[in-house]
Predicted model as a PDB file, atoms N, CA, C, CB and O in Angstrom, pLDDT in the B-factor column:
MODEL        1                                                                  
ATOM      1  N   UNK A   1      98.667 102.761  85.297  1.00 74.00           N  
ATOM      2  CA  UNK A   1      97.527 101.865  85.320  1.00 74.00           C  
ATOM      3  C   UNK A   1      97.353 101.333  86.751  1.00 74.00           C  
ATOM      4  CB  UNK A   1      97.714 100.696  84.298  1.00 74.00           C  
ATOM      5  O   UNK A   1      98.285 100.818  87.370  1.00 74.00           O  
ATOM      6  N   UNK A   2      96.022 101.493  87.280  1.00 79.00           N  
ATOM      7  CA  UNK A   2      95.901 100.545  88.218  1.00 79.00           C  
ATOM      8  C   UNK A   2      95.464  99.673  88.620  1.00 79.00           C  
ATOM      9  CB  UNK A   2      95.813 100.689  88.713  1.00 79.00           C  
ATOM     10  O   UNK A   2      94.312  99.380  88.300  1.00 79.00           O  
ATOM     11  N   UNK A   3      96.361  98.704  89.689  1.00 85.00           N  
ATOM     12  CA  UNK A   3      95.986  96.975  89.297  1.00 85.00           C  
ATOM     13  C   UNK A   3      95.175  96.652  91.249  1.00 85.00           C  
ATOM     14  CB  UNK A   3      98.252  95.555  88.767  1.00 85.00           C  
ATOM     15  O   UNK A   3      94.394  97.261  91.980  1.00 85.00           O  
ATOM     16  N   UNK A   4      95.708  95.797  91.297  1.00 89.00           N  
ATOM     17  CA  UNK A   4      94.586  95.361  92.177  1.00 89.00           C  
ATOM     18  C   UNK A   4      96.310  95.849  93.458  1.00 89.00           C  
ATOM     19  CB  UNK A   4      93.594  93.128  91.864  1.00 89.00           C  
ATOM     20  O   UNK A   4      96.360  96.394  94.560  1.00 89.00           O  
ATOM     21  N   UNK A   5      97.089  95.453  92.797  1.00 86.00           N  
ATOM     22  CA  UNK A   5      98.484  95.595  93.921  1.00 86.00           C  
ATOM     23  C   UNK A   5      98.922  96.803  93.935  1.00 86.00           C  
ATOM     24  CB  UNK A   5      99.830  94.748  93.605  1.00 86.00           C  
ATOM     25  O   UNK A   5     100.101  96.869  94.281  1.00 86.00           O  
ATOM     26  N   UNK A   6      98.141  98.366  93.550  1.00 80.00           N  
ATOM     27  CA  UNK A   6      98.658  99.123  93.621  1.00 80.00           C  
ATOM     28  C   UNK A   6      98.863  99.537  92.042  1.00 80.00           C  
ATOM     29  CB  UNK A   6      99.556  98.846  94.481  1.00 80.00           C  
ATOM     30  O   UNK A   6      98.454  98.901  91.071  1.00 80.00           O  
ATOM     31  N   UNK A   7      99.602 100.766  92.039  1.00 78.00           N  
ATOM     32  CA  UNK A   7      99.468 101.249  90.581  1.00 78.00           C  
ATOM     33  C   UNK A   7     101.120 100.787  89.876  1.00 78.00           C  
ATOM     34  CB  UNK A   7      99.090 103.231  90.564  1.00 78.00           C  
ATOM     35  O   UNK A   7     102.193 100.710  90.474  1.00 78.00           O  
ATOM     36  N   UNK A   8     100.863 100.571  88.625  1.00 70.00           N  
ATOM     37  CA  UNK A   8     101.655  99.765  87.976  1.00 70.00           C  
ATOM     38  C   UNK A   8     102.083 100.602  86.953  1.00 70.00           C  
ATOM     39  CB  UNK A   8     101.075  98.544  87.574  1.00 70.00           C  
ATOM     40  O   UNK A   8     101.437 101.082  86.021  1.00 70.00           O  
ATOM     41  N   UNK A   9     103.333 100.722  87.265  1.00 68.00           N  
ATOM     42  CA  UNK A   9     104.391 101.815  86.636  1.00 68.00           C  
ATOM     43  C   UNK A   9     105.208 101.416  85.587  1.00 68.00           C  
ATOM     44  CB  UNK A   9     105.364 102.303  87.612  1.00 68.00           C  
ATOM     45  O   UNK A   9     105.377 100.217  85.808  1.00 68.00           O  
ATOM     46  N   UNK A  10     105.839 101.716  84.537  1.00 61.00           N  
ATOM     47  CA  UNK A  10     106.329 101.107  83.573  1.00 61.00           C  
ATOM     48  C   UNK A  10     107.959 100.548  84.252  1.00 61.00           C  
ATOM     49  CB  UNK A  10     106.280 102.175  82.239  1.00 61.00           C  
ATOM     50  O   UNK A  10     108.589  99.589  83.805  1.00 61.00           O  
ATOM     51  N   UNK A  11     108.432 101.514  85.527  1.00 65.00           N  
ATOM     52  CA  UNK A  11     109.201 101.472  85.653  1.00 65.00           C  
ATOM     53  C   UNK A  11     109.680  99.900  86.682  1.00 65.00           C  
ATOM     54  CB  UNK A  11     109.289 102.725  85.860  1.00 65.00           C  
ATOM     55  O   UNK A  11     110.734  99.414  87.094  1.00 65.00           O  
ATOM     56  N   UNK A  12     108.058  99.515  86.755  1.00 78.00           N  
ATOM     57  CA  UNK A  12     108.191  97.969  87.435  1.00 78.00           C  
ATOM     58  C   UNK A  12     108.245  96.818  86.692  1.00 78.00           C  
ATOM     59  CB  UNK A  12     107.112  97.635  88.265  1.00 78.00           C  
ATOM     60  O   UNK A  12     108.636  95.755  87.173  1.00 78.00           O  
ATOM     61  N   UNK A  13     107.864  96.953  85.496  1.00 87.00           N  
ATOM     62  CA  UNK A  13     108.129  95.499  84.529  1.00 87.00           C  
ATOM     63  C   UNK A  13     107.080  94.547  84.555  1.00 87.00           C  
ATOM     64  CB  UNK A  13     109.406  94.600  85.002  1.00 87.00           C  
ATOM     65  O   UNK A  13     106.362  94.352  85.535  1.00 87.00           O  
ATOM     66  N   UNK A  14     107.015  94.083  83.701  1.00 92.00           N  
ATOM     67  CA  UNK A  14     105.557  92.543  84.032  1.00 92.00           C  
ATOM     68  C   UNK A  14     105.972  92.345  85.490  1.00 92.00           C  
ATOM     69  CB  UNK A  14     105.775  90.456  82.892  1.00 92.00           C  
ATOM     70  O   UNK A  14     107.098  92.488  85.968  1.00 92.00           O  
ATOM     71  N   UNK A  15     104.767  91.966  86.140  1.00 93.00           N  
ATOM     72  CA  UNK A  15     104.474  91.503  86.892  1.00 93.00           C  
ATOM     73  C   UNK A  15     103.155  90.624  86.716  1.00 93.00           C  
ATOM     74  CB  UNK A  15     104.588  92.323  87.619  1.00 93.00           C  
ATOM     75  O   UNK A  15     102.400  90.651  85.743  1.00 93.00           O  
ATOM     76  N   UNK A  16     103.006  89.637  88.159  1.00 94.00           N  
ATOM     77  CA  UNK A  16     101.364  88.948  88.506  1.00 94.00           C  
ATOM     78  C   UNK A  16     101.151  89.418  89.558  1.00 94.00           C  
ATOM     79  CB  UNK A  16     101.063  87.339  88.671  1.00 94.00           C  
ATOM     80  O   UNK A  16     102.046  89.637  90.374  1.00 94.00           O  
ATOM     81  N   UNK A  17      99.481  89.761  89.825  1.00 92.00           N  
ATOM     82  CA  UNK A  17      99.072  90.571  90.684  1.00 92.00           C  
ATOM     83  C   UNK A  17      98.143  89.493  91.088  1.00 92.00           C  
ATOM     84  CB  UNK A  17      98.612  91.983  90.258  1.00 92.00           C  
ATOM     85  O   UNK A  17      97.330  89.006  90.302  1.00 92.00           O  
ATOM     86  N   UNK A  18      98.264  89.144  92.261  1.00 90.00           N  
ATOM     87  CA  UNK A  18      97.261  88.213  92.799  1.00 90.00           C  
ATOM     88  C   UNK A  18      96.302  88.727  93.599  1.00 90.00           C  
ATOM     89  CB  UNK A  18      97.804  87.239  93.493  1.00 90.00           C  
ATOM     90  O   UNK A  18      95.621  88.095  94.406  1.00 90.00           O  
ATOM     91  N   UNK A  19      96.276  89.443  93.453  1.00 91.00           N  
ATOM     92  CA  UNK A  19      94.636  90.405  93.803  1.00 91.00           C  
ATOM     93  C   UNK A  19      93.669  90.258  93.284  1.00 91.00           C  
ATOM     94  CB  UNK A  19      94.487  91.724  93.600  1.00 91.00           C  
ATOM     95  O   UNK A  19      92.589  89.827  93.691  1.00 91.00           O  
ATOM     96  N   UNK A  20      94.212  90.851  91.692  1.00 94.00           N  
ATOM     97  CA  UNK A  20      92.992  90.302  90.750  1.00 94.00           C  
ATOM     98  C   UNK A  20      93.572  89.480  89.390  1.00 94.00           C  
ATOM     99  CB  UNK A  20      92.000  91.720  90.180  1.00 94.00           C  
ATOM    100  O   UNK A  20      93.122  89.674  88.260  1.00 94.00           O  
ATOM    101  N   UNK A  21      94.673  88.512  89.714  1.00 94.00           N  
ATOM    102  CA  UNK A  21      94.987  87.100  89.192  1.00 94.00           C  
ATOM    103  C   UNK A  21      95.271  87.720  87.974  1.00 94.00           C  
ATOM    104  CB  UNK A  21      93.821  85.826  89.207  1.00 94.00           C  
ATOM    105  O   UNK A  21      95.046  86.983  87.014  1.00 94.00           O  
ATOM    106  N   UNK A  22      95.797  89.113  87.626  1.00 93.00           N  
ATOM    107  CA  UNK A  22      96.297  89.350  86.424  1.00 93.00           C  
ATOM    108  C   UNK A  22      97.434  89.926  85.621  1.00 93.00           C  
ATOM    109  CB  UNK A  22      95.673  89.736  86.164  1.00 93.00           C  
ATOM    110  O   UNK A  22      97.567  91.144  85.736  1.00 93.00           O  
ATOM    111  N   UNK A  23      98.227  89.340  84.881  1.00 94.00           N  
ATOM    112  CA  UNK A  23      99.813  89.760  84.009  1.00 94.00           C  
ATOM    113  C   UNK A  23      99.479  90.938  83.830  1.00 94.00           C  
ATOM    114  CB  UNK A  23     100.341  89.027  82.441  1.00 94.00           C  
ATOM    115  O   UNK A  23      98.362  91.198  83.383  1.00 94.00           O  
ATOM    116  N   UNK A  24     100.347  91.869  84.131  1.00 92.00           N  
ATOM    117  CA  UNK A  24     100.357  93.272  83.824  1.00 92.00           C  
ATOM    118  C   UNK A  24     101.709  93.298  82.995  1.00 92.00           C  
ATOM    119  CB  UNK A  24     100.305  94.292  85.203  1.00 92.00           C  
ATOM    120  O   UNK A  24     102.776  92.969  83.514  1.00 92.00           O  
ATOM    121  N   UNK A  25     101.566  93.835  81.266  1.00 91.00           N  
ATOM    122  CA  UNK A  25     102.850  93.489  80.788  1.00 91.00           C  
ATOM    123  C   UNK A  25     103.291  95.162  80.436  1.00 91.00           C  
ATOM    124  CB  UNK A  25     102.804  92.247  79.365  1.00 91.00           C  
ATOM    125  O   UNK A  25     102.444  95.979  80.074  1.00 91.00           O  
ATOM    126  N   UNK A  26     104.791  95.514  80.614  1.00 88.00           N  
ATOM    127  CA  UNK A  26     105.039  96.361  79.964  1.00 88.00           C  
ATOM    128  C   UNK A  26     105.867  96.252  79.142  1.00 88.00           C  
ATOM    129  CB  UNK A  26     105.179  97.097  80.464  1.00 88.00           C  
ATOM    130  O   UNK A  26     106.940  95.690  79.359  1.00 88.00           O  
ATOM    131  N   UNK A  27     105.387  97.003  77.522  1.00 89.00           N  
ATOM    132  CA  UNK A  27     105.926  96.181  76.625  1.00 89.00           C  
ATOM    133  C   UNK A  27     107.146  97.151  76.277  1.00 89.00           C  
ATOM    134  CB  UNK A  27     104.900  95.718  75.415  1.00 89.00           C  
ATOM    135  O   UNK A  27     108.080  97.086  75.478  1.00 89.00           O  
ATOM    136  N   UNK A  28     106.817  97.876  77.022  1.00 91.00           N  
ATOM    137  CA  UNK A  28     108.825  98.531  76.515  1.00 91.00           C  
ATOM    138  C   UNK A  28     109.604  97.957  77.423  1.00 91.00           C  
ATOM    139  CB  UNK A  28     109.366 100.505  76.705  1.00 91.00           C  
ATOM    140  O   UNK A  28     110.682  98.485  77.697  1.00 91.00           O  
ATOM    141  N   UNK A  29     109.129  96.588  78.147  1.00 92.00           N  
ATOM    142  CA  UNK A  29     109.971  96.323  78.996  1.00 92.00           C  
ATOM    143  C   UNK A  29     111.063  95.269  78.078  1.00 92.00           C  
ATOM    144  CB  UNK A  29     109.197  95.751  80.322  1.00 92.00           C  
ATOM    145  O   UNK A  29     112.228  95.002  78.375  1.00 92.00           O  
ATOM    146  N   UNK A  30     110.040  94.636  76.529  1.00 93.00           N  
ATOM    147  CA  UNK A  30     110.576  93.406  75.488  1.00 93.00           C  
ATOM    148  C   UNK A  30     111.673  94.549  75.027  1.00 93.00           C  
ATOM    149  CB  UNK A  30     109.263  92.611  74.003  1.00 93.00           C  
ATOM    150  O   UNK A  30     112.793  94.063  75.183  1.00 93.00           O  
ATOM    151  N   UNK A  31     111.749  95.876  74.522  1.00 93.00           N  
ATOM    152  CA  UNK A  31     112.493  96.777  74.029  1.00 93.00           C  
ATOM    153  C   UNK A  31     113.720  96.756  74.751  1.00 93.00           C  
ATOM    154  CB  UNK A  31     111.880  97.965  74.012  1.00 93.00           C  
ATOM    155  O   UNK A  31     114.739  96.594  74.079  1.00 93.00           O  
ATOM    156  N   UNK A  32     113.841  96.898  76.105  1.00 92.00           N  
ATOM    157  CA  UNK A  32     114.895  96.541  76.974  1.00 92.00           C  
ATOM    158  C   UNK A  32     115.195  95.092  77.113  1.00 92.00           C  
ATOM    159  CB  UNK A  32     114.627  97.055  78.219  1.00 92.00           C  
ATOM    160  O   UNK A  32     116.123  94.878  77.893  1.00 92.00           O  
ATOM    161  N   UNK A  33     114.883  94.474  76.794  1.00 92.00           N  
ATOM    162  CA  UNK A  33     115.687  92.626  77.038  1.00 92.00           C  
ATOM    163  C   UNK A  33     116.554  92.962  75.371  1.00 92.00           C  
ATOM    164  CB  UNK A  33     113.929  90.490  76.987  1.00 92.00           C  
ATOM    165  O   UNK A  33     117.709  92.555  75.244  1.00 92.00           O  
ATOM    166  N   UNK A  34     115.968  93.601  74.378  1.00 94.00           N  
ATOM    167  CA  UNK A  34     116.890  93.586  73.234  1.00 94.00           C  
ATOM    168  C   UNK A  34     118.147  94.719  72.966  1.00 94.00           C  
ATOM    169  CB  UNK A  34     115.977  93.660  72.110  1.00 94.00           C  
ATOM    170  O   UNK A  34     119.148  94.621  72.257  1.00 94.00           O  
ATOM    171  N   UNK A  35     117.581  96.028  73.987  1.00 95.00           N  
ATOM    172  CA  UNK A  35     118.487  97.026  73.707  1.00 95.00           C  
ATOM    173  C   UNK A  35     119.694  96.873  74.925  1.00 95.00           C  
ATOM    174  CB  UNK A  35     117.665  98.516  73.672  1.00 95.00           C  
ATOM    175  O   UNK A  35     120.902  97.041  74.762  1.00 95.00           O  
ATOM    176  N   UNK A  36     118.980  96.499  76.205  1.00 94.00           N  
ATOM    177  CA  UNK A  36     120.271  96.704  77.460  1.00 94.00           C  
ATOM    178  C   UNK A  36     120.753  95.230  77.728  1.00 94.00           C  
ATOM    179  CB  UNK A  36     119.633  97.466  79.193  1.00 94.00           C  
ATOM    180  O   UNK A  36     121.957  95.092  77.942  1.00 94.00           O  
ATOM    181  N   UNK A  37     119.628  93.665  77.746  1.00 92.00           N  
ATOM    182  CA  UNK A  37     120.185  92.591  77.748  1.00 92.00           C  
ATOM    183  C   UNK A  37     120.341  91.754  76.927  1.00 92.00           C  
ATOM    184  CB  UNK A  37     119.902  92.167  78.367  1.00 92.00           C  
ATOM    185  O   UNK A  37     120.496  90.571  77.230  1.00 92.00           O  
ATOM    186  N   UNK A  38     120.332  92.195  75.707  1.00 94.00           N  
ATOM    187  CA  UNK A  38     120.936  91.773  74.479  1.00 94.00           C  
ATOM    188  C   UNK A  38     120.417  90.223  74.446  1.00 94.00           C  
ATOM    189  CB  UNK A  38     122.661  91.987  74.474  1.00 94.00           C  
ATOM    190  O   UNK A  38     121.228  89.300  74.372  1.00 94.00           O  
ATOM    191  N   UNK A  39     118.687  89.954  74.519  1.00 93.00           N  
ATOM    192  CA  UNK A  39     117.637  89.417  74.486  1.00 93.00           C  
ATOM    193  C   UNK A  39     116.770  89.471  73.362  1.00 93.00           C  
ATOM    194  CB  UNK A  39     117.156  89.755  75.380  1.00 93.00           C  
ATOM    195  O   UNK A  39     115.547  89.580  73.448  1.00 93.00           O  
ATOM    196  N   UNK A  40     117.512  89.382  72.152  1.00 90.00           N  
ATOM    197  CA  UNK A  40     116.479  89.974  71.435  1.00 90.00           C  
ATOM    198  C   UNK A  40     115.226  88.571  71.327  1.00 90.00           C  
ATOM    199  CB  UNK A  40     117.195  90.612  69.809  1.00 90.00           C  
ATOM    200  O   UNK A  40     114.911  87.721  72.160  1.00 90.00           O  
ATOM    201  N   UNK A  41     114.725  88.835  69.857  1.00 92.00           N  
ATOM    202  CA  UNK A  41     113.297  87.533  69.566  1.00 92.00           C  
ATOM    203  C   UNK A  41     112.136  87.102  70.559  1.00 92.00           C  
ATOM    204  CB  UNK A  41     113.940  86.004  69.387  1.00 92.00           C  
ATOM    205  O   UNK A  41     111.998  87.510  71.713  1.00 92.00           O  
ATOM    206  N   UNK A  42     111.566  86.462  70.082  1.00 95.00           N  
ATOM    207  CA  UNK A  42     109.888  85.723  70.047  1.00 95.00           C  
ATOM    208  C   UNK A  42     110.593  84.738  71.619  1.00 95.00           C  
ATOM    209  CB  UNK A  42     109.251  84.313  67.910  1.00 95.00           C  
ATOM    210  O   UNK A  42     109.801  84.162  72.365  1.00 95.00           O  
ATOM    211  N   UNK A  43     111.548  84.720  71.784  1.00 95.00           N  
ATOM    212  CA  UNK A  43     111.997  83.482  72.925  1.00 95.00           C  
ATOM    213  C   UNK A  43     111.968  84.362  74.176  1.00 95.00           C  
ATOM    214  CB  UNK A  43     113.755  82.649  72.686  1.00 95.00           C  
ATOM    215  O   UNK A  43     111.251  83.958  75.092  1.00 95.00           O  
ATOM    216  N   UNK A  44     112.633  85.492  74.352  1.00 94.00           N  
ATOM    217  CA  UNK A  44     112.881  86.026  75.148  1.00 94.00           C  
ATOM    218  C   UNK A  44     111.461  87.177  75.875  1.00 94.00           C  
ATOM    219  CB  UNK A  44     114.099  86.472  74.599  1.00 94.00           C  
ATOM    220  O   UNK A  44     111.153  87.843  76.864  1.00 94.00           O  
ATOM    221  N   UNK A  45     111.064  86.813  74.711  1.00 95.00           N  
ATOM    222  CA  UNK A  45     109.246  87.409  75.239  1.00 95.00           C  
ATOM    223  C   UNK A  45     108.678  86.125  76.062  1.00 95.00           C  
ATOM    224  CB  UNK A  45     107.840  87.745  73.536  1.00 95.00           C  
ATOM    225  O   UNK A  45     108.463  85.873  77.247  1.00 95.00           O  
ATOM    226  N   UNK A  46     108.550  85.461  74.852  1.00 96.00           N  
ATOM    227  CA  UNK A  46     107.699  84.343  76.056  1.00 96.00           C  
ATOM    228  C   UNK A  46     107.973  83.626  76.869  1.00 96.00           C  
ATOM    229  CB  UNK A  46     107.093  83.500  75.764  1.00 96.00           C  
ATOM    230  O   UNK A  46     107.181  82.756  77.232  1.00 96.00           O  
ATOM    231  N   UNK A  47     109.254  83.781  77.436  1.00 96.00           N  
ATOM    232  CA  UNK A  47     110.557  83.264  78.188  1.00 96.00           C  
ATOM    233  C   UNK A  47     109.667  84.361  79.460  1.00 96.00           C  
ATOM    234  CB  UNK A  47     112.643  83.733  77.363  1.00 96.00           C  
ATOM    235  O   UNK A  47     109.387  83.748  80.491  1.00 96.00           O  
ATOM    236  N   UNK A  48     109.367  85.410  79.440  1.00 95.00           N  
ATOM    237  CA  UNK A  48     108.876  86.612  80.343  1.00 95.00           C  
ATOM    238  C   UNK A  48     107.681  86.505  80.694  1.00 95.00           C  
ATOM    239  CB  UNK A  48     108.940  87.880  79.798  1.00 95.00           C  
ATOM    240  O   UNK A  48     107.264  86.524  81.852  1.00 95.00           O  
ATOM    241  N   UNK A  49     106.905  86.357  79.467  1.00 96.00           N  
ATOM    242  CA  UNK A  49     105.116  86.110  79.911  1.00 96.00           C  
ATOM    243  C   UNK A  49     104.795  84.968  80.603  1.00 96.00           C  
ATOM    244  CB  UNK A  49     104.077  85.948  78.644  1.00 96.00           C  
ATOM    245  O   UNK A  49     103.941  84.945  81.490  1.00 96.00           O  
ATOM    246  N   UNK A  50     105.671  83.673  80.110  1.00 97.00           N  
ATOM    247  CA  UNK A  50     105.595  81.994  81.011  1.00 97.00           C  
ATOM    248  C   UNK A  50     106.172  82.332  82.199  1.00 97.00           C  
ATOM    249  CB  UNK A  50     106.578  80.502  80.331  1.00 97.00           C  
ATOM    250  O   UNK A  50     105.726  81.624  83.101  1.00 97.00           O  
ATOM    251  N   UNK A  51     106.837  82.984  82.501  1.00 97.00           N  
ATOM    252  CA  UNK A  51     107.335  83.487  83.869  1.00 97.00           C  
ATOM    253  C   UNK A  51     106.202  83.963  84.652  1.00 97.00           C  
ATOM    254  CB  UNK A  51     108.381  84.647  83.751  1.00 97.00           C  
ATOM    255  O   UNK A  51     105.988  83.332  85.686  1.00 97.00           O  
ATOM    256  N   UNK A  52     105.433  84.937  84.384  1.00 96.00           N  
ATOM    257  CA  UNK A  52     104.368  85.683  84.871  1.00 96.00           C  
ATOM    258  C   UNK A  52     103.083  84.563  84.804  1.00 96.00           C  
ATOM    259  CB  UNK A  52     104.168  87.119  83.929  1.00 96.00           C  
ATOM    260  O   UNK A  52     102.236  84.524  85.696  1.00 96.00           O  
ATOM    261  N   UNK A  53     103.067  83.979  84.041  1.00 97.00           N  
ATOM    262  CA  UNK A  53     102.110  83.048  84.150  1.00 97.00           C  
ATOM    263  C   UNK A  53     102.452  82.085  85.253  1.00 97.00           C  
ATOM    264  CB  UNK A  53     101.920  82.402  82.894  1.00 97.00           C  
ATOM    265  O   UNK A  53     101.930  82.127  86.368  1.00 97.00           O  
ATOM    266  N   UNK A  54     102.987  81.573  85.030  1.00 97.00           N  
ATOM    267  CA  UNK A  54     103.710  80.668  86.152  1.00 97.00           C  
ATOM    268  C   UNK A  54     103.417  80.650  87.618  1.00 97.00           C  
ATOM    269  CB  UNK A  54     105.041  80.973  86.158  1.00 97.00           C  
ATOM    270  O   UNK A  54     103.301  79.679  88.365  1.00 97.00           O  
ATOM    271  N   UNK A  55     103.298  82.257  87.939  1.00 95.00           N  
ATOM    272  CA  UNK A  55     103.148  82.742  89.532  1.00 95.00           C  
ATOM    273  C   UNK A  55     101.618  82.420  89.142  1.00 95.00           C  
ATOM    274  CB  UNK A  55     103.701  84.645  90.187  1.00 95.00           C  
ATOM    275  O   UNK A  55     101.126  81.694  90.005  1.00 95.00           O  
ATOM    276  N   UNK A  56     100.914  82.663  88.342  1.00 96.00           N  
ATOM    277  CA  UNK A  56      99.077  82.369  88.881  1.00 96.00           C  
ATOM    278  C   UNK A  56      99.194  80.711  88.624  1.00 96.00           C  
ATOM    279  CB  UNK A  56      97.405  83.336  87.531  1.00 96.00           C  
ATOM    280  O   UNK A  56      98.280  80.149  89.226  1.00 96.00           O  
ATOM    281  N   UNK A  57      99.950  79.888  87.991  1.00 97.00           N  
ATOM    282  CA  UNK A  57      99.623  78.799  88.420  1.00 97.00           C  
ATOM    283  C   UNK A  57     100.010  78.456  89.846  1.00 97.00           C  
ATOM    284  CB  UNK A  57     100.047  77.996  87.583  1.00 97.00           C  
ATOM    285  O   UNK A  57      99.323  77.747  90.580  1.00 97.00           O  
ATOM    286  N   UNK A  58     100.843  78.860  90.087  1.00 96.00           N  
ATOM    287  CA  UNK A  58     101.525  79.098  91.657  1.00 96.00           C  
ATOM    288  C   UNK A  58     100.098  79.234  92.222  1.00 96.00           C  
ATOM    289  CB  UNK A  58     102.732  80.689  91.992  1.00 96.00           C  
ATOM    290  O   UNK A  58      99.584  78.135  92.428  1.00 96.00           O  
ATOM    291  N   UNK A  59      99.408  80.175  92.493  1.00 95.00           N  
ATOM    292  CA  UNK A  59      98.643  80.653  93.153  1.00 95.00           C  
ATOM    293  C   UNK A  59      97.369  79.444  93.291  1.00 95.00           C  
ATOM    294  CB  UNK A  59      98.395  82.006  92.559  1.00 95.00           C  
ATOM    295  O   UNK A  59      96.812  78.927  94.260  1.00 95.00           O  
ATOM    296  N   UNK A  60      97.203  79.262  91.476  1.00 96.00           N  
ATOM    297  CA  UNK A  60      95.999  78.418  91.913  1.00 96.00           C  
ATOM    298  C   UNK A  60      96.155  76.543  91.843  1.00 96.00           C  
ATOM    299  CB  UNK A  60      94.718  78.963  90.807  1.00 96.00           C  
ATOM    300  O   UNK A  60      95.491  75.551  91.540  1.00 96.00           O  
ATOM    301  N   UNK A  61      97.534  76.940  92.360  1.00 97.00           N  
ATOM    302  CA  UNK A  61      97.986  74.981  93.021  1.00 97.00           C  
ATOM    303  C   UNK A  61      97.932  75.653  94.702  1.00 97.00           C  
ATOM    304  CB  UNK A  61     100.451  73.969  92.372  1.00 97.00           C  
ATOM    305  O   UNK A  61      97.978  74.866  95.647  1.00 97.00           O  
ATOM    306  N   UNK A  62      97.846  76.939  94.906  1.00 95.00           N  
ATOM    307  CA  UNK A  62      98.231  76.943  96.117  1.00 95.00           C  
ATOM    308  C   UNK A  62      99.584  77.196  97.205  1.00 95.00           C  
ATOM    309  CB  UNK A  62      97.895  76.099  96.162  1.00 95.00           C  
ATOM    310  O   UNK A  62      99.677  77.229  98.432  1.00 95.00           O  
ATOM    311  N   UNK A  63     100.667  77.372  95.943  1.00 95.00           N  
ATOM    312  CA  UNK A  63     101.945  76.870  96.294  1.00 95.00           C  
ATOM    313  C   UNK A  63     102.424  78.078  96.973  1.00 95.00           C  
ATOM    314  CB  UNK A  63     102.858  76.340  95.087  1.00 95.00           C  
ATOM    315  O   UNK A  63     103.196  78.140  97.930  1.00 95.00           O  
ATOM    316  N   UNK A  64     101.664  79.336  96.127  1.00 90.00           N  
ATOM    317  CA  UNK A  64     101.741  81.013  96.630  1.00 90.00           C  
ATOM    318  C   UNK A  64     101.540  81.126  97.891  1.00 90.00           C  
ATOM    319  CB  UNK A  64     100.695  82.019  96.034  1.00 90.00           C  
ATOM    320  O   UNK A  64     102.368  81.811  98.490  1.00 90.00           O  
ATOM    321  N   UNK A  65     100.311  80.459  98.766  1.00 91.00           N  
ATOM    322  CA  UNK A  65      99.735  80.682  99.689  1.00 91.00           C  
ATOM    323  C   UNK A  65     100.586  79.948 100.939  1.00 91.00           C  
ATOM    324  CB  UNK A  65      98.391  80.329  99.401  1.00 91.00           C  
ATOM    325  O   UNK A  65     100.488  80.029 102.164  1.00 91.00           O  
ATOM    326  N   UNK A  66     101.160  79.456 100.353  1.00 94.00           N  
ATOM    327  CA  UNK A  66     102.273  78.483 101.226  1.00 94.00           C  
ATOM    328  C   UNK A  66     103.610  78.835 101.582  1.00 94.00           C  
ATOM    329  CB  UNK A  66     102.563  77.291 100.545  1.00 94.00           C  
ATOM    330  O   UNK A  66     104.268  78.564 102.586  1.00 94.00           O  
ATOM    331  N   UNK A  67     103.965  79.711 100.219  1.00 91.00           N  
ATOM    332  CA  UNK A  67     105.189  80.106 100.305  1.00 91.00           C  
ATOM    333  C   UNK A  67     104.933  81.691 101.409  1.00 91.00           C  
ATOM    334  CB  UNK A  67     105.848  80.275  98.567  1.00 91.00           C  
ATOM    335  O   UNK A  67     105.521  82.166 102.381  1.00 91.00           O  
ATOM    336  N   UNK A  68     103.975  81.997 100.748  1.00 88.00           N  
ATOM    337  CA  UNK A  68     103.652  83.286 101.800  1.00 88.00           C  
ATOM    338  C   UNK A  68     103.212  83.165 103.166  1.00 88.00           C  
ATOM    339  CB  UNK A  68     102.606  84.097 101.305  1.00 88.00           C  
ATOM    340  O   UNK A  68     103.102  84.085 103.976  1.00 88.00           O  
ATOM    341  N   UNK A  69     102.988  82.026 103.330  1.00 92.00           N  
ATOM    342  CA  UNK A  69     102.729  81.458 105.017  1.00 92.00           C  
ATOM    343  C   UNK A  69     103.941  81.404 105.884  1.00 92.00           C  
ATOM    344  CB  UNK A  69     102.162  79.842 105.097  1.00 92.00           C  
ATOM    345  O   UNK A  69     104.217  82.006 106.922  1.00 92.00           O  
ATOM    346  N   UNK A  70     104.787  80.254 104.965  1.00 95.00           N  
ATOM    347  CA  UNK A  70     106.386  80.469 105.347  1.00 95.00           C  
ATOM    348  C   UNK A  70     107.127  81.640 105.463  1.00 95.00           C  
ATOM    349  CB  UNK A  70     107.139  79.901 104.502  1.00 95.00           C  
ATOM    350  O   UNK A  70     108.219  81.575 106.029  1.00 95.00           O  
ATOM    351  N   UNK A  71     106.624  82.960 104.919  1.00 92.00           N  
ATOM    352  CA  UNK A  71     107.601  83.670 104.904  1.00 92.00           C  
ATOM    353  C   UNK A  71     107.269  84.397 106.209  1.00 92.00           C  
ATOM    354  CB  UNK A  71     107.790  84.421 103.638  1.00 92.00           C  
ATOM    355  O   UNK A  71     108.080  84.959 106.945  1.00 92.00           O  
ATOM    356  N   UNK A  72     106.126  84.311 106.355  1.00 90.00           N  
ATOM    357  CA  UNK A  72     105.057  85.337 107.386  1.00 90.00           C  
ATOM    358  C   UNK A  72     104.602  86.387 107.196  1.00 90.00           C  
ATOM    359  CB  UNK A  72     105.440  85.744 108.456  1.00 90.00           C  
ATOM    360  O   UNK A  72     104.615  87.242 108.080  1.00 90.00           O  
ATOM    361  N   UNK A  73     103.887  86.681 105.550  1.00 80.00           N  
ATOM    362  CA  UNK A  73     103.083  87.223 104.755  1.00 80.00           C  
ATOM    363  C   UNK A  73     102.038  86.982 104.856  1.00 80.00           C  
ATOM    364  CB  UNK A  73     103.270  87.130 103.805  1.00 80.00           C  
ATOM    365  O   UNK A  73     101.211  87.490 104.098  1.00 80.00           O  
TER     366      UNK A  73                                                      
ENDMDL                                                                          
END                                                                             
């Protein structure tokens, strides 16, 4: 699939793409938190998606644009 950051491979995992401000989820990625990190349930999903969400609130407090200033991004 492709996102605004380039094409989005299963083999990269949710991510946020601040290009075009959107969660890209891969969902065999929930299959692996239960089969390899022994993650299973409803917690450990949205434990992942609030994560990914998180970075666009980042973005639209601004905090992204700051941290990427500091880094020299």
């Amino acid at each position: 699939m492709q996102s605004a950051c380039g094409f989005a491979q299963a083999a990269v995992g949710p991510f946020y793409c601040s290009g075009d401000e959107k969660v890209y989820l891969d969902l065999g990625f929930f299959g692996d938190l239960r089969s390899q990190y022994d993650a299973p349930g409803d917690f450990a999903q949205a434990y992942v998606i609030a994560h990914e969400i998180g970075h666009h609130v980042q973005r639209l407090l601004g905090i992204m644009d700051q941290v990427n200033s500091a880094r020299g991004v």
